[in-house]
Biopython code that builds the backbone (N, CA, C, O; Angstrom):
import numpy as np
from Bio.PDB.StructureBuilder import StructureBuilder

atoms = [
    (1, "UNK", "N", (23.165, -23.405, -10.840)),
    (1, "UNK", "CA", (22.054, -23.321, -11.763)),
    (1, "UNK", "C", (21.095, -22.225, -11.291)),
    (1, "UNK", "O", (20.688, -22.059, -10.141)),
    (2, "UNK", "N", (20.811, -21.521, -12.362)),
    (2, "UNK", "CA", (19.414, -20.259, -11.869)),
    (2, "UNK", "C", (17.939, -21.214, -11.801)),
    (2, "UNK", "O", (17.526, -22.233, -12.354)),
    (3, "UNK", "N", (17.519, -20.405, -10.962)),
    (3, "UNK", "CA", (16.445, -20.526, -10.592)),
    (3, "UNK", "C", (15.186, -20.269, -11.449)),
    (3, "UNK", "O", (15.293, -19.046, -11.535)),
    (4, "UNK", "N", (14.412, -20.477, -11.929)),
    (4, "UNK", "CA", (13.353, -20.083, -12.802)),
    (4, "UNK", "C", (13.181, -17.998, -12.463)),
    (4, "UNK", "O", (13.330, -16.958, -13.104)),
    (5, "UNK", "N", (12.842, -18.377, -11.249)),
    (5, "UNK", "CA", (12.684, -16.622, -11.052)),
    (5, "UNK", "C", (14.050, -16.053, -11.450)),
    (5, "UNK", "O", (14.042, -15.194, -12.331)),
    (6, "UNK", "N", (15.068, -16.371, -10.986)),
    (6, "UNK", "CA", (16.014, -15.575, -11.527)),
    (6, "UNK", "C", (16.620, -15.306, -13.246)),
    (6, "UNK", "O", (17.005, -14.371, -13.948)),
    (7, "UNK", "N", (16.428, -16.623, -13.330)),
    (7, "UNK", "CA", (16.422, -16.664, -15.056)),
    (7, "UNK", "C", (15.357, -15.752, -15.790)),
    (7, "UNK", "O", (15.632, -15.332, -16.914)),
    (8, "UNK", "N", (14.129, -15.426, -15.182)),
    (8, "UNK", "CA", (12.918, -14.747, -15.618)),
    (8, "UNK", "C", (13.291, -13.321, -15.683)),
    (8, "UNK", "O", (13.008, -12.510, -16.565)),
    (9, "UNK", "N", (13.926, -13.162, -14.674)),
    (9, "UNK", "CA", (14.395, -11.874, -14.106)),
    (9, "UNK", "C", (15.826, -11.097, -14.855)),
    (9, "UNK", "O", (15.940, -9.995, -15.389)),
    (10, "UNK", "N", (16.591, -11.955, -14.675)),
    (10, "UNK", "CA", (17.506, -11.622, -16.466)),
    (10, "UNK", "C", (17.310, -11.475, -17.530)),
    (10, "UNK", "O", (17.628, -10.567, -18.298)),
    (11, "UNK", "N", (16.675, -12.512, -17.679)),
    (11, "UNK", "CA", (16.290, -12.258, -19.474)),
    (11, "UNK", "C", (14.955, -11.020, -19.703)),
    (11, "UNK", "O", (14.826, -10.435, -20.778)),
    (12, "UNK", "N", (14.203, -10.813, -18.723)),
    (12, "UNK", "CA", (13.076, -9.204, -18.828)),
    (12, "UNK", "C", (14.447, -8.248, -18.474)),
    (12, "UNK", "O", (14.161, -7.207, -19.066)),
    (13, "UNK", "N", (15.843, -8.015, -17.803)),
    (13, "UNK", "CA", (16.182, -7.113, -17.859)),
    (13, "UNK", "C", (16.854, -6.417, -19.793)),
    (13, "UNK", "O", (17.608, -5.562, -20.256)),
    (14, "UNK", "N", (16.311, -7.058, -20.065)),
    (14, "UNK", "CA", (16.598, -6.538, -21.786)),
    (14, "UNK", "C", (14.995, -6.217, -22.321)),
    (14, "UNK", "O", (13.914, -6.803, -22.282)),
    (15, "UNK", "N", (15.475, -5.047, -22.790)),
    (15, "UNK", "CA", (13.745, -4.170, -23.100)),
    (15, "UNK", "C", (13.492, -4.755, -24.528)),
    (15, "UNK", "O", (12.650, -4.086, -25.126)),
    (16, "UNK", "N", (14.144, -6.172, -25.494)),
    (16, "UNK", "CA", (13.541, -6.718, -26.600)),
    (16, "UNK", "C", (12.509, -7.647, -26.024)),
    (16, "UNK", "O", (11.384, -7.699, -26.522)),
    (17, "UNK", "N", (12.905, -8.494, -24.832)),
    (17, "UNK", "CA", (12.634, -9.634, -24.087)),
    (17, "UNK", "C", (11.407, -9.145, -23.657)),
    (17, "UNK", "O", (10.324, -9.662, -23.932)),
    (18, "UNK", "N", (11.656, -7.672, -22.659)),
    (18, "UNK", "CA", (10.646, -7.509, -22.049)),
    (18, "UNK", "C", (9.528, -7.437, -22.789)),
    (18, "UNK", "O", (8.566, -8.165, -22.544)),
    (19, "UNK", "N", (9.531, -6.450, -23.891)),
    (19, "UNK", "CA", (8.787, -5.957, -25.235)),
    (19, "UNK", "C", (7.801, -7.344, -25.389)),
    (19, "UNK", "O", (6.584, -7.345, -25.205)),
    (20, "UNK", "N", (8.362, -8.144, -25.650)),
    (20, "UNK", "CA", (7.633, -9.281, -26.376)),
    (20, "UNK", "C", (7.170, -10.234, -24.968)),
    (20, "UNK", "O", (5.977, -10.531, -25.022)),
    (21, "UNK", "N", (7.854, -10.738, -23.784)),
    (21, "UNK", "CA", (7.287, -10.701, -22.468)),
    (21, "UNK", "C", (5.893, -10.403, -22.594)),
    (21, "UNK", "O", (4.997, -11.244, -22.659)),
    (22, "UNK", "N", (5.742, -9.007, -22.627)),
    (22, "UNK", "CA", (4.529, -8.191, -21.889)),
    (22, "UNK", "C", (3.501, -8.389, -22.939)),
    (22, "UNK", "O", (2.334, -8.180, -22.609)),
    (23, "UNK", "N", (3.762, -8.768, -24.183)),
    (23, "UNK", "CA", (2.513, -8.656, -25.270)),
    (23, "UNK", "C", (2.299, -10.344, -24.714)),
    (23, "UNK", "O", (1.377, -10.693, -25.452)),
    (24, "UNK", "N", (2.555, -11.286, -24.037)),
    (24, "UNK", "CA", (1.931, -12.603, -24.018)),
    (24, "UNK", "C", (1.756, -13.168, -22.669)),
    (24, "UNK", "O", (1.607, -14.370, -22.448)),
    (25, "UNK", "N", (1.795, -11.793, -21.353)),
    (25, "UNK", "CA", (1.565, -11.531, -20.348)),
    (25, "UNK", "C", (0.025, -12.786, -20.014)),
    (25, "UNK", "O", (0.022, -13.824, -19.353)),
    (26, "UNK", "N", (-0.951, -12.207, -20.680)),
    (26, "UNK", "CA", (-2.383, -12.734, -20.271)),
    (26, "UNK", "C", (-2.175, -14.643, -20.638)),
    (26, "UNK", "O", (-2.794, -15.490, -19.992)),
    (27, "UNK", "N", (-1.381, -14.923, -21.561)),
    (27, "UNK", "CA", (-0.843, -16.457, -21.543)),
    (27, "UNK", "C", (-0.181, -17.192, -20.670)),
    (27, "UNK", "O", (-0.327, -18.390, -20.431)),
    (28, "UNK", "N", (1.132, -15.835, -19.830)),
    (28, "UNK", "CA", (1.936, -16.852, -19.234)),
    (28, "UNK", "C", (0.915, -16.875, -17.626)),
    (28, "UNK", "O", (1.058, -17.767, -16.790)),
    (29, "UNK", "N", (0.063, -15.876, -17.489)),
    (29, "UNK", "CA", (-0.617, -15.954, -16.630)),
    (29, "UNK", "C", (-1.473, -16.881, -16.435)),
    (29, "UNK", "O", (-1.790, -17.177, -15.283)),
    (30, "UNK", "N", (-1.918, -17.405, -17.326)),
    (30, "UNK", "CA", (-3.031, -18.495, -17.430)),
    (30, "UNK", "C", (-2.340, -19.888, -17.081)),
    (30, "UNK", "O", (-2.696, -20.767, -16.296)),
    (31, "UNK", "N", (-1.497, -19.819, -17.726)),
    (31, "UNK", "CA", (-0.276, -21.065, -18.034)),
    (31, "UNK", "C", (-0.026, -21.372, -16.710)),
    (31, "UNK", "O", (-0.110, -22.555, -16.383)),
    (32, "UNK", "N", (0.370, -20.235, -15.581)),
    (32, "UNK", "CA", (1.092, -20.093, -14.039)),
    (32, "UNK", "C", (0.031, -21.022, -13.769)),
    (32, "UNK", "O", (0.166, -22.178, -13.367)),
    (33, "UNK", "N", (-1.536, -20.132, -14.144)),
    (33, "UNK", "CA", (-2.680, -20.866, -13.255)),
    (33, "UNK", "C", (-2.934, -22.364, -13.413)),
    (33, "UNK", "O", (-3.466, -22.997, -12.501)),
    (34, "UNK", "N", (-2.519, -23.005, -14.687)),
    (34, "UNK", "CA", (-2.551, -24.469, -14.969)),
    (34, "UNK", "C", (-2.250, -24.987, -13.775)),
    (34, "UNK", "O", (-2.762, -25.593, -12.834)),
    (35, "UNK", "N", (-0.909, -24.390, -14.264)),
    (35, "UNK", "CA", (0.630, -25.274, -13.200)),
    (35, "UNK", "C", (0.408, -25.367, -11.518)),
    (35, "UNK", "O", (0.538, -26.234, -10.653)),
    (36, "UNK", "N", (-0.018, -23.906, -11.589)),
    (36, "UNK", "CA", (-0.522, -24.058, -9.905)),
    (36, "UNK", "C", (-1.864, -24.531, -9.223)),
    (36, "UNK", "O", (-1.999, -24.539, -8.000)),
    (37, "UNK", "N", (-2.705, -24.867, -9.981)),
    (37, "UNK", "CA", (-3.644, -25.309, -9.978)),
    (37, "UNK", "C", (-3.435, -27.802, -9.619)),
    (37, "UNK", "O", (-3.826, -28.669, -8.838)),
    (38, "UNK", "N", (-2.474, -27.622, -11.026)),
    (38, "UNK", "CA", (-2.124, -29.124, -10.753)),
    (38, "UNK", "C", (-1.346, -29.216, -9.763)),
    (38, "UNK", "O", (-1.550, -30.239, -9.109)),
    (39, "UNK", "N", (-0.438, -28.485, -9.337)),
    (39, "UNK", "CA", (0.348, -29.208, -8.063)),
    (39, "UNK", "C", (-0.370, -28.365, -7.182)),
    (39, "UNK", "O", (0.446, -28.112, -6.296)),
    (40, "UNK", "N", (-1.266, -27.875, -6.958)),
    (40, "UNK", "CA", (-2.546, -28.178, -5.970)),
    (40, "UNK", "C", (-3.408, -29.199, -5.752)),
    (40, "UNK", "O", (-3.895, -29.641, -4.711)),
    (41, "UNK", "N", (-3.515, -29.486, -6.804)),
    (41, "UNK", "CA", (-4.261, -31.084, -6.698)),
    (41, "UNK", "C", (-3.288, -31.867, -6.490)),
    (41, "UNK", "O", (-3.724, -32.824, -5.850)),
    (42, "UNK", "N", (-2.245, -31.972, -6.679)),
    (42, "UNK", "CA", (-1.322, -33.141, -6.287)),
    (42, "UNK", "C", (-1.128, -33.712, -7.736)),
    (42, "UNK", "O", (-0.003, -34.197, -7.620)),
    (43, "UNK", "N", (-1.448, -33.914, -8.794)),
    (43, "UNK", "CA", (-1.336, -35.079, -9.845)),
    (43, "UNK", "C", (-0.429, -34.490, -10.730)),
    (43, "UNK", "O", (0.011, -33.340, -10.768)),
    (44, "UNK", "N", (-0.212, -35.503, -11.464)),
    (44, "UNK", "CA", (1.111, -35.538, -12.546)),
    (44, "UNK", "C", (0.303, -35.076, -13.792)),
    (44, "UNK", "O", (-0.925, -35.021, -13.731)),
    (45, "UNK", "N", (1.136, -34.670, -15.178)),
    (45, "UNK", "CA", (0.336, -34.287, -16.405)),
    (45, "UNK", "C", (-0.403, -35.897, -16.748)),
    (45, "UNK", "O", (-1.423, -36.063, -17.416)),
    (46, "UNK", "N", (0.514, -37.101, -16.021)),
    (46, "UNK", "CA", (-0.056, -38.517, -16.577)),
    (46, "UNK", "C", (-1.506, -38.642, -16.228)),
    (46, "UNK", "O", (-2.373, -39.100, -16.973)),
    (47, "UNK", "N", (-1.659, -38.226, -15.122)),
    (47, "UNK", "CA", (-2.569, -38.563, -14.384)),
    (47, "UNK", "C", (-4.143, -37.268, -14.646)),
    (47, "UNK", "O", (-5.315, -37.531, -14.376)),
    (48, "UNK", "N", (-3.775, -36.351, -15.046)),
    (48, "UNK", "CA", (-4.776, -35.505, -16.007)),
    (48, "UNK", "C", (-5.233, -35.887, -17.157)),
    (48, "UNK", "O", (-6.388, -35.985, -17.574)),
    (49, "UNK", "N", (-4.039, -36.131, -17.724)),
    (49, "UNK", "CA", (-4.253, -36.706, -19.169)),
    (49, "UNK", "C", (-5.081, -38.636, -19.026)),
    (49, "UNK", "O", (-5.179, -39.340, -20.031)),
    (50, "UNK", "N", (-5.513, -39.078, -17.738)),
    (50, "UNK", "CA", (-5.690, -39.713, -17.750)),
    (50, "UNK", "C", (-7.643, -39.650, -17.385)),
    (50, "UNK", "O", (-8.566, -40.429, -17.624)),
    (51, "UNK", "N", (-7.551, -38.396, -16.762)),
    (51, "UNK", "CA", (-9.039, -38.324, -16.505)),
    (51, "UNK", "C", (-9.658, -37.723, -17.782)),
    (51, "UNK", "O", (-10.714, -38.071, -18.309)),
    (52, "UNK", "N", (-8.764, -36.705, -18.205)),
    (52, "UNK", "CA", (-9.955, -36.319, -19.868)),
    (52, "UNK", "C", (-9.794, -37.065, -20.904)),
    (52, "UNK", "O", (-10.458, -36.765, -21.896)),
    (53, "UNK", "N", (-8.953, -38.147, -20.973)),
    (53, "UNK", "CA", (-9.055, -39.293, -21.819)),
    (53, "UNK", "C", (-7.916, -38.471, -22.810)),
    (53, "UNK", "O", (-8.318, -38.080, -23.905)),
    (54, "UNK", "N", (-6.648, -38.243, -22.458)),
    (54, "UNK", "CA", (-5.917, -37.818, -23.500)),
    (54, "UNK", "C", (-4.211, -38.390, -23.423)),
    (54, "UNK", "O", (-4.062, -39.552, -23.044)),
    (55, "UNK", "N", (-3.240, -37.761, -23.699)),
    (55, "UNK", "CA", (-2.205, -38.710, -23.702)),
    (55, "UNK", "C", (-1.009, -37.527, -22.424)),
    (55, "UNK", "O", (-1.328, -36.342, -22.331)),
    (56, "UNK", "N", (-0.414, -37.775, -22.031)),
    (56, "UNK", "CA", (0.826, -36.688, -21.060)),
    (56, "UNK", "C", (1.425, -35.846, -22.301)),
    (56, "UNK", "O", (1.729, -34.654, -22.365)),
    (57, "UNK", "N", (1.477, -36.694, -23.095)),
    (57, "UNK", "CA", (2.361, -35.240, -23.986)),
    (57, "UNK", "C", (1.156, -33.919, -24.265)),
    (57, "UNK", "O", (1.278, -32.713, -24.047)),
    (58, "UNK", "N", (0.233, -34.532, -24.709)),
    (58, "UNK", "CA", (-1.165, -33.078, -24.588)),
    (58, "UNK", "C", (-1.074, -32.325, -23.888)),
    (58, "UNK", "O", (-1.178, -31.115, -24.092)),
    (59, "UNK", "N", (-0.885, -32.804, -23.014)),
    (59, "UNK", "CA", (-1.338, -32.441, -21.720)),
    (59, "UNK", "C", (0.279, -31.252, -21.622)),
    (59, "UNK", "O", (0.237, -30.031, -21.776)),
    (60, "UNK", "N", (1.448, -32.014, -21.355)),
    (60, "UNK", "CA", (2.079, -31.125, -21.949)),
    (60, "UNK", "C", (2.501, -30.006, -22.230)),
    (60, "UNK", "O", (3.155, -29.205, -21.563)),
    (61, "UNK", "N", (1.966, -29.952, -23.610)),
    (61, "UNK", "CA", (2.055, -29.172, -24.514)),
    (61, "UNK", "C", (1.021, -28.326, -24.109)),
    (61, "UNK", "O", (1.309, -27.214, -23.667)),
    (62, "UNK", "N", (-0.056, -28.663, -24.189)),
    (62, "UNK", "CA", (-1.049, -27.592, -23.178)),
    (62, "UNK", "C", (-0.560, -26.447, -22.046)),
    (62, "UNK", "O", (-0.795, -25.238, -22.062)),
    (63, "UNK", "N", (0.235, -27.269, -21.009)),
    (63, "UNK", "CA", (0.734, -26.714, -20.584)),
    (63, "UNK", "C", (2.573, -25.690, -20.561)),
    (63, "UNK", "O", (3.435, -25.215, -19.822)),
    (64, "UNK", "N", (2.260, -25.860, -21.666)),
    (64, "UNK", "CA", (3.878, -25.370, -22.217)),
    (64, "UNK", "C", (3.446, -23.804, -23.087)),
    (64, "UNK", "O", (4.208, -22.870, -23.338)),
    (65, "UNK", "N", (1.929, -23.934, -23.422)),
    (65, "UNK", "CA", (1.554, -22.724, -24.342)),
    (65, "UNK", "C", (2.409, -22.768, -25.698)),
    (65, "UNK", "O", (2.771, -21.832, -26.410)),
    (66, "UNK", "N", (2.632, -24.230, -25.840)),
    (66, "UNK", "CA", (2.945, -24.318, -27.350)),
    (66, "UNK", "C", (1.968, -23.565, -28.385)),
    (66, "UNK", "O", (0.782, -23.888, -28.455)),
    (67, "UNK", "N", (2.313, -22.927, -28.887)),
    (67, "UNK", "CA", (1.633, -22.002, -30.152)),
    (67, "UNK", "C", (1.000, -22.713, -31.692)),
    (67, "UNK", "O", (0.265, -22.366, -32.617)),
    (68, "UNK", "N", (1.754, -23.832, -31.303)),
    (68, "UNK", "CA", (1.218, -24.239, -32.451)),
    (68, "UNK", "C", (0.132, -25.914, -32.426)),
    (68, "UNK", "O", (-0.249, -26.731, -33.264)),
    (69, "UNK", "N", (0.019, -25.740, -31.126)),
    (69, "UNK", "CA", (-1.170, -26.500, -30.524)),
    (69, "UNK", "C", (-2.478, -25.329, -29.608)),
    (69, "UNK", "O", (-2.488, -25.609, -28.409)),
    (70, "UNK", "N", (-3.083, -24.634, -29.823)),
    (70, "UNK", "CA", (-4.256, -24.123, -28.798)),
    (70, "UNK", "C", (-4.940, -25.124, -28.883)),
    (70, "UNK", "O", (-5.214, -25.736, -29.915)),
    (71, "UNK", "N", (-5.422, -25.478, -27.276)),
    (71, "UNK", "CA", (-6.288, -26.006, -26.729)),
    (71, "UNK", "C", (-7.827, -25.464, -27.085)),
    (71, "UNK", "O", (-8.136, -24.315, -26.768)),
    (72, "UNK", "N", (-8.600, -26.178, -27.632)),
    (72, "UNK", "CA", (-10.381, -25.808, -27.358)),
    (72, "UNK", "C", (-10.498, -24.936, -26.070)),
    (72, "UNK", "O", (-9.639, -24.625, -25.246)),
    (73, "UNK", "N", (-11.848, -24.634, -26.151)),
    (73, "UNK", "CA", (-12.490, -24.097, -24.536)),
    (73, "UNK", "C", (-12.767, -25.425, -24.457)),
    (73, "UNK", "O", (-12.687, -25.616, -23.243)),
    (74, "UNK", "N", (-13.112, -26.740, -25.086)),
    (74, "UNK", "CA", (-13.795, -27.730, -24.426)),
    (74, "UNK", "C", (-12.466, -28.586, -23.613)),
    (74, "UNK", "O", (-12.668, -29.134, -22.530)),
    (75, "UNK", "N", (-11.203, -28.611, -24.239)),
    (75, "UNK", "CA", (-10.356, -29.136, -23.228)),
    (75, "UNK", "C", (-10.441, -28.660, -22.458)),
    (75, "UNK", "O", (-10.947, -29.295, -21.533)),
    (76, "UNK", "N", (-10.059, -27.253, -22.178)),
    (76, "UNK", "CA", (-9.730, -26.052, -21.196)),
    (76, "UNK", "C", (-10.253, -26.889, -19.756)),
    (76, "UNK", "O", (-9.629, -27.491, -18.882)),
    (77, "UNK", "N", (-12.063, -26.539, -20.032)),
    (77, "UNK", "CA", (-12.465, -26.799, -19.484)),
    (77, "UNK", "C", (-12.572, -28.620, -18.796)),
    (77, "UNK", "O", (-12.981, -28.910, -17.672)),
    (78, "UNK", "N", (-12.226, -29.308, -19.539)),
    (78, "UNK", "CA", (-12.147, -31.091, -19.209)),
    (78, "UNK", "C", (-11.199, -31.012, -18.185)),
    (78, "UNK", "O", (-11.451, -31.607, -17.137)),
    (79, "UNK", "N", (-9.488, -29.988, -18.368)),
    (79, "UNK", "CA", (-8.473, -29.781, -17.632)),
    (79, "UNK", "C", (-8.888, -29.094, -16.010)),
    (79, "UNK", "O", (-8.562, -29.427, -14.871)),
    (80, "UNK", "N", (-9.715, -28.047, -16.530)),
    (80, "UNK", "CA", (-10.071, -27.440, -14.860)),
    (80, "UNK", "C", (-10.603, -28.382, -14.186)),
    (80, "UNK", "O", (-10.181, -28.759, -13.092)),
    (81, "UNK", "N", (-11.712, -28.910, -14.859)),
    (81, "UNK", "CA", (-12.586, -30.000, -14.206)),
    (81, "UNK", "C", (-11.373, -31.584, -13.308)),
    (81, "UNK", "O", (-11.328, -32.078, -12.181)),
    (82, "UNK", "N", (-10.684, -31.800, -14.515)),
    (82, "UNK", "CA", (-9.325, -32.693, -13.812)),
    (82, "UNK", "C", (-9.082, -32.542, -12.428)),
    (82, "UNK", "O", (-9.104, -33.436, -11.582)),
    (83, "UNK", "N", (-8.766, -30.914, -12.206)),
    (83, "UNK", "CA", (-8.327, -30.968, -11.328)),
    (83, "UNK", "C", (-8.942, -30.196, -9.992)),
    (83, "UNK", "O", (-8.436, -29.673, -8.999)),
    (84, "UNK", "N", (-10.196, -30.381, -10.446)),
    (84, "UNK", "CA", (-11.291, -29.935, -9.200)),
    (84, "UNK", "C", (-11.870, -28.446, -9.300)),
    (84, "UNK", "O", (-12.182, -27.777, -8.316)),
    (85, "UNK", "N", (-11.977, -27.985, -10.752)),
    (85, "UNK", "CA", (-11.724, -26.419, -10.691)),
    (85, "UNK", "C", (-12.523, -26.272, -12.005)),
    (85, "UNK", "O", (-12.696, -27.057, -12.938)),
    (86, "UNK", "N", (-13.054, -24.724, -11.725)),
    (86, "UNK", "CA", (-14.494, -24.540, -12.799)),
    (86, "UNK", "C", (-13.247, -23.795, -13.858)),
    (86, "UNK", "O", (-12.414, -23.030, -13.373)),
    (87, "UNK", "N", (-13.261, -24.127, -15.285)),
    (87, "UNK", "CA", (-12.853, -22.363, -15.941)),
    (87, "UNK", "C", (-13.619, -21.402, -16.140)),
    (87, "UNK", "O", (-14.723, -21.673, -16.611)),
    (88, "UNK", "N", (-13.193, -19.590, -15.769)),
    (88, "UNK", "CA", (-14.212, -18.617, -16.098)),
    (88, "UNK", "C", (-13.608, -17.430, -16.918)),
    (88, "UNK", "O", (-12.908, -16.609, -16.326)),
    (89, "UNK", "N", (-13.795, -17.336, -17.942)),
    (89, "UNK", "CA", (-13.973, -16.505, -18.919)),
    (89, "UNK", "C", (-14.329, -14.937, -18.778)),
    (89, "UNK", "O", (-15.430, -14.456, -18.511)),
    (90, "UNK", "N", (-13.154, -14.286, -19.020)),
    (90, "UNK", "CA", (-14.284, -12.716, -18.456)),
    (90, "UNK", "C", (-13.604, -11.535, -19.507)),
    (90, "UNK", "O", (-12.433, -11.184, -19.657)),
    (91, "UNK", "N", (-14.722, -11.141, -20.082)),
    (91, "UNK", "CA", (-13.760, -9.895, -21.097)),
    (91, "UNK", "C", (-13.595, -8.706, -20.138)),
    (91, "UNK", "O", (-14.503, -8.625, -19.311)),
    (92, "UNK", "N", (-12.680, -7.805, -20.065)),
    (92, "UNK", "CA", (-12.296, -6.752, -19.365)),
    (92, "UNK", "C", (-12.146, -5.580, -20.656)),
    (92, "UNK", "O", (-11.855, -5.914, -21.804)),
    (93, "UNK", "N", (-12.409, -4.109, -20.217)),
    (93, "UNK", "CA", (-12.300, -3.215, -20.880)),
    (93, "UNK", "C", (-10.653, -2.539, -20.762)),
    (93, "UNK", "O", (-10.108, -2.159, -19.725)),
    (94, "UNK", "N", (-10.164, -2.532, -21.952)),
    (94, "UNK", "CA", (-8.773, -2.277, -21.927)),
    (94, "UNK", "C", (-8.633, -0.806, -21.189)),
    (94, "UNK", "O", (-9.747, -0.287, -21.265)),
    (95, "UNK", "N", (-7.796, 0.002, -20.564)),
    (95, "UNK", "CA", (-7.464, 0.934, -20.008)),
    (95, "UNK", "C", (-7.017, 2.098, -21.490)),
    (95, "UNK", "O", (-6.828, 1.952, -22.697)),
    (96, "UNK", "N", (-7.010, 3.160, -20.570)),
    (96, "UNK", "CA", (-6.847, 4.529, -22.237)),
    (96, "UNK", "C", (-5.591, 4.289, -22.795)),
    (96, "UNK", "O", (-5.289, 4.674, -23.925)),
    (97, "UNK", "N", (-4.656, 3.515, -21.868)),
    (97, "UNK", "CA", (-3.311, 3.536, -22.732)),
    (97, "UNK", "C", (-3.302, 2.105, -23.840)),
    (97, "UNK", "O", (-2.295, 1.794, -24.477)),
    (98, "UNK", "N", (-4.490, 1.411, -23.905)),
    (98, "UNK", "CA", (-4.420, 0.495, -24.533)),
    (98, "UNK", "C", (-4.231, -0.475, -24.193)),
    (98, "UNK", "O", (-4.498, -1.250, -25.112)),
    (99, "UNK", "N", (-3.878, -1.011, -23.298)),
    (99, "UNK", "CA", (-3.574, -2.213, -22.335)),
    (99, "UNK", "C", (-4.204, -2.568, -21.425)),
    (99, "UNK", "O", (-4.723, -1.844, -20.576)),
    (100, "UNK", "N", (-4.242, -3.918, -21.504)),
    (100, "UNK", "CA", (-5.251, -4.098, -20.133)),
    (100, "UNK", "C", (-5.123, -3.872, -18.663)),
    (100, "UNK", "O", (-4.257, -4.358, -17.936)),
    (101, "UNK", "N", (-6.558, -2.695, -18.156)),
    (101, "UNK", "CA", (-6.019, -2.852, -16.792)),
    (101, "UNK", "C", (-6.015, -3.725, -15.575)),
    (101, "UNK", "O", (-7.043, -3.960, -14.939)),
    (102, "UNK", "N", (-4.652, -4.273, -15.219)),
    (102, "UNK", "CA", (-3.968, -5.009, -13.937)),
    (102, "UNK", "C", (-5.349, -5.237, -13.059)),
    (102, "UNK", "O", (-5.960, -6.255, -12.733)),
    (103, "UNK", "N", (-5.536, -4.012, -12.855)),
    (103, "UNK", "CA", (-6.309, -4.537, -11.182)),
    (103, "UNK", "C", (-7.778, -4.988, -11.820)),
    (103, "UNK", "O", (-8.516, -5.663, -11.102)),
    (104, "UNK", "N", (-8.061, -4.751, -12.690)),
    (104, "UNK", "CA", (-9.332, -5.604, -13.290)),
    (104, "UNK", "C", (-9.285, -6.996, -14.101)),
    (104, "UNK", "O", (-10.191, -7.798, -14.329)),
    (105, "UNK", "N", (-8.307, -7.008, -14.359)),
    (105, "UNK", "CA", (-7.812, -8.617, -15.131)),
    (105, "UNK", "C", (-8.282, -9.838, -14.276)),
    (105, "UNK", "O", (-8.278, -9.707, -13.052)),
    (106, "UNK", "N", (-8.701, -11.060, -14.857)),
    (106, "UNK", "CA", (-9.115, -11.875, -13.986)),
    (106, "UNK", "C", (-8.694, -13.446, -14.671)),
    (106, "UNK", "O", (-9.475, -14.088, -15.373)),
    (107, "UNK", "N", (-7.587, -13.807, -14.381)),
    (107, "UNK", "CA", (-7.062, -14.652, -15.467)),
    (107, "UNK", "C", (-8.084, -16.449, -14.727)),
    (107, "UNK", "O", (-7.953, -17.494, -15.365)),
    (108, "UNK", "N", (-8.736, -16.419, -13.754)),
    (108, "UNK", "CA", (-8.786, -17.520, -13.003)),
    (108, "UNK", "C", (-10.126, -18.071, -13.898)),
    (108, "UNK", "O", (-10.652, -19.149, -13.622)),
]
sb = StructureBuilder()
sb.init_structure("model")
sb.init_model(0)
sb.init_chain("A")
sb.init_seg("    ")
for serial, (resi, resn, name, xyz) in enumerate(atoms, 1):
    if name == "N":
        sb.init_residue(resn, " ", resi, " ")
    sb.init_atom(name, np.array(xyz, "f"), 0.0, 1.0, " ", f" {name:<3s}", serial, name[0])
structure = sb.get_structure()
């Protein structure tokens, strides 16, 4: 069985994948930060979904970047708080090629 990284790593070696990859870059980044954020705290989605008063599948799906659920800023924030952690918000000025620049991005 592949590995998440390696599976990640195949499927970006095709420039349709990558194409569409890179336009939802600033999501899967955020998404990483969920994930690594909860198994920093140690707790299960049950056990989140248990402090902001919501159900594991929310929770979830929240964390899946289902598209056809966005989360409020007011969950967002109920979720950071879950798990011991402020959310911060920061607009960045896109770079001349149109894209945002890397070393100024601040997904935390």
């Amino acid at each position: 069985m592949l590995s998440h990284k390696e599976l990640k790593a195949r499927a970006l070696a095709h420039a349709e994948v990558k194409d569409e990859y890179d336009k939802l870059e600033e999501e899967f980044a955020l998404l990483d930060e969920f994930l690594k954020a909860r198994a920093a705290a140690g707790v299960t989605q049950a056990e989140v979904a248990e402090r902001i008063g919501t159900t594991q599948s929310a929770i979830a799906r929240l964390e899946s970047g289902n598209s056809r659920h966005s989360p409020s800023l007011a969950t967002l924030r109920k979720y950071a708080h879950a798990l011991g952690c402020r959310l911060e918000l920061r607009l960045v000025k896109e770079s001349a090629a149109g894209g945002i620049n890397n070393r100024d991005r601040e997904v935390s």
